[in-house]
Wavefront OBJ file of the C-alpha trace (Angstrom):
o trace
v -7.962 26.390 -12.168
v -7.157 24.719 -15.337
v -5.442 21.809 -15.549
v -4.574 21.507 -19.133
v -2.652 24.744 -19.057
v -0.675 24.420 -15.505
v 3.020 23.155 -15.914
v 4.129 19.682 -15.340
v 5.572 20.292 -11.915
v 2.631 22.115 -10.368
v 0.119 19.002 -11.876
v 2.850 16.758 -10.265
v 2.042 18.248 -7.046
v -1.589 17.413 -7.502
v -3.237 13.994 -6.331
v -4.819 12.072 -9.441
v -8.094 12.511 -7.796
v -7.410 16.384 -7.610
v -6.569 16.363 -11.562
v -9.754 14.138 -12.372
v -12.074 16.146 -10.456
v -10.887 19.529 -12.520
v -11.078 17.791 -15.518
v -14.549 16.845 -14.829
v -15.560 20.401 -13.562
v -13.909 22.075 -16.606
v -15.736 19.872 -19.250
v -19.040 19.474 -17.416
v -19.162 15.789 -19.270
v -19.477 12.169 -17.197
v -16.478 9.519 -18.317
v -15.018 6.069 -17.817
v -12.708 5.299 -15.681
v -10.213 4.313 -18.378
v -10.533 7.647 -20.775
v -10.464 9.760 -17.156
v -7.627 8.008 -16.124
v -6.144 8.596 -19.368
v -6.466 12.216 -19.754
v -4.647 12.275 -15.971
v -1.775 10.231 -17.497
v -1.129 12.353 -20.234
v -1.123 15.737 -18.483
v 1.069 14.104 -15.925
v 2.920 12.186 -19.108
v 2.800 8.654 -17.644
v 3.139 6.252 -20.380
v 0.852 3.776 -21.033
v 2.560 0.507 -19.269
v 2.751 2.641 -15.724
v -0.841 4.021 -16.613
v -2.554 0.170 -16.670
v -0.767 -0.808 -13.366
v -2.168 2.192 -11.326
v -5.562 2.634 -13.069
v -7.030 -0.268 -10.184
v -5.539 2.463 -7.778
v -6.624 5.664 -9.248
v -10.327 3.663 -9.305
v -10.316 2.651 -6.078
v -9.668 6.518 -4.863
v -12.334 7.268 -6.572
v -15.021 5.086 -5.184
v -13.612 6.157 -1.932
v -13.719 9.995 -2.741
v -16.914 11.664 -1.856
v -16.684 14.308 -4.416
v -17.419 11.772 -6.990
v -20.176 9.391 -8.246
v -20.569 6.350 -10.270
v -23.853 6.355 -12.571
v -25.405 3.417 -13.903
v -23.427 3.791 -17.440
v -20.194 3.060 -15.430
v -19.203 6.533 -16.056
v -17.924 9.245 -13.248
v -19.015 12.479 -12.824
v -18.843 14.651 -9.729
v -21.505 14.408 -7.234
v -21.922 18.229 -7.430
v -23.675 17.880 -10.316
v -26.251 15.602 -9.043
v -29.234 15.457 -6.709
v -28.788 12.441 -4.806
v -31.271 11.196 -2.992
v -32.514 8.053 -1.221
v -34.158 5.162 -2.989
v -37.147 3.903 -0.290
v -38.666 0.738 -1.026
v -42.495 1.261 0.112
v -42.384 -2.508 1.731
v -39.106 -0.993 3.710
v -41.529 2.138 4.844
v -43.976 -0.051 5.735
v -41.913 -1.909 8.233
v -39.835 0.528 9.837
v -44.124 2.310 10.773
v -44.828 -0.166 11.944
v -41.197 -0.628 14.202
v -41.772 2.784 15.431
v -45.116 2.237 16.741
v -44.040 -0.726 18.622
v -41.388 0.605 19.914
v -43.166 3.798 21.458
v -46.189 1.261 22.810
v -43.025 -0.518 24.693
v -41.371 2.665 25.978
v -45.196 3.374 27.256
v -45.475 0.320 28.613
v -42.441 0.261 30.241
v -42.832 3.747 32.274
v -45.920 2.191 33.611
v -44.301 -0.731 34.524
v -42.982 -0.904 38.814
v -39.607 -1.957 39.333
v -39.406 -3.659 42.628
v -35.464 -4.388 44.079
v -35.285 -6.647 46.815
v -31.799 -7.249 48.419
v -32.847 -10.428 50.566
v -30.295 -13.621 50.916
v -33.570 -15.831 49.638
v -33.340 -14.249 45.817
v -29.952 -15.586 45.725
v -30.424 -19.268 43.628
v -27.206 -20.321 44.534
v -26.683 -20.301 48.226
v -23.219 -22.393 48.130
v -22.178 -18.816 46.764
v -22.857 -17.148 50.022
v -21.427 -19.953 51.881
v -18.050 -19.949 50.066
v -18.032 -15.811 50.825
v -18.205 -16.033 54.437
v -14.782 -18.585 54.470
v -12.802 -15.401 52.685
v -9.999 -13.291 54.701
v -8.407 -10.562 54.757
v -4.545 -10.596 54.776
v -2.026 -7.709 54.689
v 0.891 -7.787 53.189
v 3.285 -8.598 56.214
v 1.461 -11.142 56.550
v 1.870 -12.568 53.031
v 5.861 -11.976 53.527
v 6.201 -14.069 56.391
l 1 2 3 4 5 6 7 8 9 10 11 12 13 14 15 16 17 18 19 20 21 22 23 24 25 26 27 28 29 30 31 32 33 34 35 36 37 38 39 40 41 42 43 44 45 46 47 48 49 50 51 52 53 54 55 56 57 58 59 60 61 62 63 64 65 66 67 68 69 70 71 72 73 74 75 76 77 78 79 80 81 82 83 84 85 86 87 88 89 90 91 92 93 94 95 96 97 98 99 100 101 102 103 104 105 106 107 108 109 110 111 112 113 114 115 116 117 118 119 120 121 122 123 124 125 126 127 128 129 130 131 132 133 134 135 136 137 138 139 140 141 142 143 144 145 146
């Protein structure tokens, strides 16, 4: 669809991040947030004192929008357009290795390992514990009316 040629009450239906994201697709060119913005604003013909207190808005819905991206020149463009990929810091690598094989040697280890579960009094370390069980009661509830 293009934006520049629908009428004012169909763009008004439109979400600023709808309008910036066909602007971007129909000129295939990155921009900043103010000259984006301010393309938006004059299709929707929002003057320029309403325009400055949204634009902190309109740039937070785009950080939060995952159709777009911010390059390094501080300029959006639409992560279509881009192979993103993960930036792995060799040390980083390195480390997680070196987690993983630790981590299976302990799962090893532990399979090998016996669990023994003994339910005797003596593993108890408190043994005023036991004492102050056998002095409970039980009451019913007639008995707690009277």
């Amino acid at each position: 669809m293009n934006v520049r040629q629908m009428p004012l009450e169909e763009l008004e239906l439109l979400s600023y991040a709808d309008i910036a994201y066909e602007l971007l697709k129909l000129d295939k060119k990155t921009k900043t947030t103010p000259l984006l913005f301010g393309e938006v604003c004059k299709l929707l013909k929002i003057n320029e004192d309403v325009m400055y207190d949204l634009i902190g808005d309109f740039y937070t819905t785009l950080t939060t929008d995952k159709r777009f991206v911010l390059l390094d020149n501080a300029e959006w463009d639409l992560k279509e357009f881009h192979a993103i990929k993960p930036i792995v810091d060799e040390e980083d690598e390195s480390e997680e290795e070196a987690l993983d094989e630790s981590e299976q040697e302990t799962e090893s280890d532990e399979l090998e390992d016996e669990v023994v579960v003994s339910s005797d009094e003596e593993d108890f370390d408190d043994v005023d514990e036991i004492d102050d069980l056998e002095d409970l009661a039980i009451v019913s509830e007639e008995e707690l009316e009277e």
